[in-house]
C-alpha positions in Angstrom: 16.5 21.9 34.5 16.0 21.8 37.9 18.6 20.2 40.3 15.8 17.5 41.5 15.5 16.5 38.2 19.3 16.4 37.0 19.5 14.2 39.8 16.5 12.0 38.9 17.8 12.2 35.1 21.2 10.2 36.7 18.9 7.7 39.1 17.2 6.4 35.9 19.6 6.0 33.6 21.6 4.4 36.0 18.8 2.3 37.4 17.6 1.3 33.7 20.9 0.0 32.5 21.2 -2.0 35.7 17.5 -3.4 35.6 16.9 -3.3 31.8 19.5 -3.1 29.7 20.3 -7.1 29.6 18.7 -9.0 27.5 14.9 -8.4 28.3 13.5 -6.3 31.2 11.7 -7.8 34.0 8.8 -5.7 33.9 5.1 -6.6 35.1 3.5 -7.7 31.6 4.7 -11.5 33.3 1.2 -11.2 35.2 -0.6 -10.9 32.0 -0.6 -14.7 31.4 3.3 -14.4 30.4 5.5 -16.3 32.7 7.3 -17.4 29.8 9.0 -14.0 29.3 10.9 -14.6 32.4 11.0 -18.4 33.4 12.5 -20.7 30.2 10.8 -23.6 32.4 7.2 -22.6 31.5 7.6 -23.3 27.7 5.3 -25.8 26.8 4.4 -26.1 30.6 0.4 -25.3 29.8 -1.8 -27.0 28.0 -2.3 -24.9 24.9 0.3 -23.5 22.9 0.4 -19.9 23.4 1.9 -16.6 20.9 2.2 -13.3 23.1 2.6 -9.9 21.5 3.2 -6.8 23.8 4.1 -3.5 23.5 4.8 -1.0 26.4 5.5 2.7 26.3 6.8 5.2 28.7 6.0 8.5 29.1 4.0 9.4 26.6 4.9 13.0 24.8 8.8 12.4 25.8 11.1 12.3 22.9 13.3 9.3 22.8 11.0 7.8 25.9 11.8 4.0 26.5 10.0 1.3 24.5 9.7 -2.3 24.4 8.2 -4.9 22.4 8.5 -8.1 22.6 7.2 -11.5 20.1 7.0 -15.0 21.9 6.0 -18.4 21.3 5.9 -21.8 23.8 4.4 -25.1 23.6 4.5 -28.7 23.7 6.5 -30.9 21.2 5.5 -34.7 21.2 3.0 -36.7 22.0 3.8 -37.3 25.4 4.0 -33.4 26.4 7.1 -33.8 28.3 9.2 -31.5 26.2 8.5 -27.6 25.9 10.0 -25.3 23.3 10.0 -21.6 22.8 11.2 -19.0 21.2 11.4 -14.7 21.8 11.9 -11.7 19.8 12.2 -8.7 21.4 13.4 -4.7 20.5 13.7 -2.1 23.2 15.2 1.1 22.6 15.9 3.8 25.1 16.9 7.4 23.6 20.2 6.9 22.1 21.0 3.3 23.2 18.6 0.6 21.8 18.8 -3.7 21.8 17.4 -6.0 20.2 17.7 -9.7 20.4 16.0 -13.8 19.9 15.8 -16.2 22.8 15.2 -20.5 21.9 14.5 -22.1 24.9 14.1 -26.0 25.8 12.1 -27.2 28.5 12.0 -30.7 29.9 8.8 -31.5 32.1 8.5 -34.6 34.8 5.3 -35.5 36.1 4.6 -37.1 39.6 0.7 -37.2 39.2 -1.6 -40.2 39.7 -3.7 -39.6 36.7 -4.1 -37.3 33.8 -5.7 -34.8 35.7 -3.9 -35.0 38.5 -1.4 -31.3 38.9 2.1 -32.2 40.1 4.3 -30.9 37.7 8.6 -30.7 38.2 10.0 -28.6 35.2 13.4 -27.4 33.8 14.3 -24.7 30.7 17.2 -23.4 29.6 17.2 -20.5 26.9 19.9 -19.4 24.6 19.9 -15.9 23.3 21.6 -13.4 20.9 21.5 -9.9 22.0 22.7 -7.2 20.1 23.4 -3.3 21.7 23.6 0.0 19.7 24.5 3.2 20.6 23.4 5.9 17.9 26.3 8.7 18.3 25.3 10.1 14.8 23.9 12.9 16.5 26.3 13.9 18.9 28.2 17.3 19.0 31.6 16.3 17.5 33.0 19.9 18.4 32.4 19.4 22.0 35.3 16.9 22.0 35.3 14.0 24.0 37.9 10.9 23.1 35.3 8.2 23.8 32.8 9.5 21.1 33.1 8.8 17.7 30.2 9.7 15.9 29.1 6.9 14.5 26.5 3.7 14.9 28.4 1.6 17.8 27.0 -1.8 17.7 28.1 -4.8 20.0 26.8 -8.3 20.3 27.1 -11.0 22.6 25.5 -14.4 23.4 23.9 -15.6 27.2 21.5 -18.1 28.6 18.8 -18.0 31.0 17.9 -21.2 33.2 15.7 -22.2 35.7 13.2 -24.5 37.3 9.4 -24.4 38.3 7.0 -26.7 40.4 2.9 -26.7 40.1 1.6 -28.9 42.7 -2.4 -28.2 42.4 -3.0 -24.7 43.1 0.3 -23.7 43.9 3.3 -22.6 41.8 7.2 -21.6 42.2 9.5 -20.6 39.8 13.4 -20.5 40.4 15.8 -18.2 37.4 19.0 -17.2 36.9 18.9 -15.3 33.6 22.3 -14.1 31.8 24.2 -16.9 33.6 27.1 -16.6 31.1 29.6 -13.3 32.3 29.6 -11.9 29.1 30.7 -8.1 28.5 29.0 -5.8 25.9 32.2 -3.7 25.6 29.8 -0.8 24.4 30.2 2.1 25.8 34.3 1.7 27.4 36.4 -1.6 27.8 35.9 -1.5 31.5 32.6 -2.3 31.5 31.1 -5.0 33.7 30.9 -8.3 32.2 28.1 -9.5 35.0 25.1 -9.2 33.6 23.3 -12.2 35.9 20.2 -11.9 37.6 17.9 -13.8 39.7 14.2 -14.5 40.5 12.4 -16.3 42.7 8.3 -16.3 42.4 5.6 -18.3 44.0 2.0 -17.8 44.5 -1.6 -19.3 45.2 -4.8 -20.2 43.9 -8.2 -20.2 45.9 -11.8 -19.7 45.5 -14.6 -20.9 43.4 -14.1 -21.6 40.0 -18.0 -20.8 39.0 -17.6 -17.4 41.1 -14.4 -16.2 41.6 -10.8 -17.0 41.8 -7.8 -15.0 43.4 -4.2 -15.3 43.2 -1.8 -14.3 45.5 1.9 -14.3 44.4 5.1 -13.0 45.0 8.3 -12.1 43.0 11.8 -11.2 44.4 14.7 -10.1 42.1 18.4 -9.6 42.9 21.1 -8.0 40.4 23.9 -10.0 40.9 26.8 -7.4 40.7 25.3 -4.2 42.3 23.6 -6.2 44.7 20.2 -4.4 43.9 17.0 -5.7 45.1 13.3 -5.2 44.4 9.8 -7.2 45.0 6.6 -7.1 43.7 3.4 -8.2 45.8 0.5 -9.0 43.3 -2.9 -9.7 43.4 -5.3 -11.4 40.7 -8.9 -12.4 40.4 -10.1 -14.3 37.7 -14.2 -14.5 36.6 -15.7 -17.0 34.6 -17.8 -15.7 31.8 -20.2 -17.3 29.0 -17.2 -16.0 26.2 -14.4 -16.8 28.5 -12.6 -15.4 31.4 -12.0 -11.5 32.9 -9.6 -10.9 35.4 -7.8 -8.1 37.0 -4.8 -7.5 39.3 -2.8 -5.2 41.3 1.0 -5.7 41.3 3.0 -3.4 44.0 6.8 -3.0 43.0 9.5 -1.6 45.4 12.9 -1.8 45.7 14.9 -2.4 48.9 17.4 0.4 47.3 17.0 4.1 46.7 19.0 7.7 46.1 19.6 10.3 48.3 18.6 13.7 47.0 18.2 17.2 49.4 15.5 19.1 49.3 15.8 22.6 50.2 18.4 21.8 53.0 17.1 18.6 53.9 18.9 15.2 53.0 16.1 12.3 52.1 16.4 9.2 50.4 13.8 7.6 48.3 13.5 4.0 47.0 11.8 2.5 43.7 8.3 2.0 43.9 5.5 1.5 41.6 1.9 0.4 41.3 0.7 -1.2 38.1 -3.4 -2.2 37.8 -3.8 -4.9 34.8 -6.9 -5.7 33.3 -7.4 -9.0 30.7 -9.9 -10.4 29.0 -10.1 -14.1 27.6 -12.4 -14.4 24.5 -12.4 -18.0 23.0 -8.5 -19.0 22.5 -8.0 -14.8 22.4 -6.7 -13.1 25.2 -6.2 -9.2 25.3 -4.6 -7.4 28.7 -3.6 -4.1 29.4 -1.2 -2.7 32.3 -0.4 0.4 33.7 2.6 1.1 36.0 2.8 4.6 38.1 5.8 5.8 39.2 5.3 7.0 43.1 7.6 9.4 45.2 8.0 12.6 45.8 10.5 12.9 42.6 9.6 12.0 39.0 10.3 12.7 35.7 7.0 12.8 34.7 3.6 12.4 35.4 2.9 9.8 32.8 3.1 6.3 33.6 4.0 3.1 31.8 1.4 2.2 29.2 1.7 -1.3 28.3 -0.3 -3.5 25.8 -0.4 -7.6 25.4 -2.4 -9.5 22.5 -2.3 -13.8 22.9 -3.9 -16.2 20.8 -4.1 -20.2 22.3 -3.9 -23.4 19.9 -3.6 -26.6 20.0 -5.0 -26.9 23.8 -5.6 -30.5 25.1 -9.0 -31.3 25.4 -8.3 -33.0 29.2 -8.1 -30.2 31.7 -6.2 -30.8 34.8 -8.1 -30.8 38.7 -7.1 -28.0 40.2 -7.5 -24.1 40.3 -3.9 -23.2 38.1 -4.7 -20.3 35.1 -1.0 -20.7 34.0 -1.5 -24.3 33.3 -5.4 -24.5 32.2 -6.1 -22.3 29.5 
């Protein structure tokens, strides 16, 4: 191996523990009608109850490649609509460390509208979740001795909540989350390992167009790890297209982080950040709704030419049969 590639080996796996390994990843697969995977406050915020299935894979042909899958549910409780509930299962597993974990969520929704149609829409959520880590040492070279491994299944467990707040006036949306507020430490892999796990995100975005033509939506999502200080964005871009069956849509999300690694190439010193472009295409069919995304790692140093693959399956029920006035696909289904 190459020392470009031992290099990028350590950049990953430090990067994915940092970004990933808490609780649920904050990949793109919010864009494909998801926003409950990241913001407790959407649960039960549109108007048909929604189950998401997804299942992304990276780099295809890799042994022990990271994979995630996660199983959700969020809608309404009540007459009234004003509560939301929710609920997550997710596994991912990354060579020889792996999580796996449930989320219940409560959401509490005020409305400020004139009417029943009427979009302006003040919500709160707050999740609760069990996570549980594993690191598989079963495999590991006992006669190379190091004190820390034992050569066994090490499994740790610890409990967190996510909160946040969201506002959809009209055509417009924010969303405001802290997610592992608790300082809780997984005490995993040594006893001097962080016990800040918190995160925030900030998103807002934009409706326009013509609802019998087309639709676009511009939005915006900013992310901040609380203890390293790490920072990333993603710039997206959706249109949506009414259809006789339904609704297609597409989008373009943009990811890059405001941090990066050092690395010398032949005898010069460069640095290169995070970045990646993921294309998603959906289709609405009925109360069915099928997406797939694609991320590509860019830069002049990867670990493979493969990208993220990344598959989400949806089924809506119980929608209400009054549709609100405005041009809002995470609230109209």
């Amino acid at each position: 191996m190459n020392f470009k590639k031992l290099l990028l080996l350590s950049v990953l796996f430090v990067s994915h523990l940092s970004f990933s390994q808490e609780g649920i990843a904050v990949y793109s697969d919010y864009l494909s009608d998801n926003y409950y995977l990241l913001h407790p406050s959407m649960a039960g915020a549109s108007s048909c109850n929604k189950v998401r299935l997804t299942a992304r894979q990276q780099w295809f042909g890799n042994d022990d490649a990271p994979a995630l899958q996660t199983l959700s549910y969020n809608g309404t409780i009540g007459e009234s609509g004003k509560s939301g509930i929710g609920i997550i299962l997710f596994n991912d597993k990354n060579g020889y460390h792996s999580q796996k974990g449930a989320k219940i969520t409560y959401a509490h929704h005020i409305m400020f509208s004139r009417s029943t149609t009427d979009l302006n829409q003040l919500s709160f959520g707050l999740s609760a979740g069990l996570v549980q880590n594993q690191l598989d040492e079963t495999s590991f070279d006992l006669n190379d001795f190091d004190p820390i491994i034992a050569g066994i299944l090490q499994k740790a467990s610890y409990i967190n909540v996510d909160f946040g707040a969201s506002y959809n006036l009209l055509d417009f949306y924010t969303h405001v989350t802290v997610k592992n507020a608790l300082f809780q430490s997984r005490d995993l892999y040594t006893d001097y390992e962080s016990d800040n796990l918190r995160k925030y995100l900030v998103s807002f975005g934009y409706v326009f167009g013509n609802p019998k033509k087309l639709l676009w939506e511009p939005s915006l999502l900013f992310q901040l790890t609380d203890r390293t200080k790490e920072k990333a964005l993603d710039v997206n871009m959706k249109a949506y297209k009414t259809m006789d069956f339904g609704k297609l849509w597409a989008g373009l999300s943009y990811r890059r982080s405001f941090d990066g690694a050092q690395y010398i190439d032949g005898v010069a010193l460069k640095d290169q950040k995070l970045q990646y472009i993921t294309p998603i295409l959906g289709v609405n069919y009925k109360k069915f709704m099928f997406a797939y995304t694609y991320s590509n790692v860019m830069g002049d140093i990867k670990f493979d030419t493969g990208g993220f693959h990344q598959i989400t399956l949806g089924i809506d029920f119980g929608c209400k049969k009054e549709r609100y006035d405005c041009n809002c696909p995470a609230i109209n289904n």
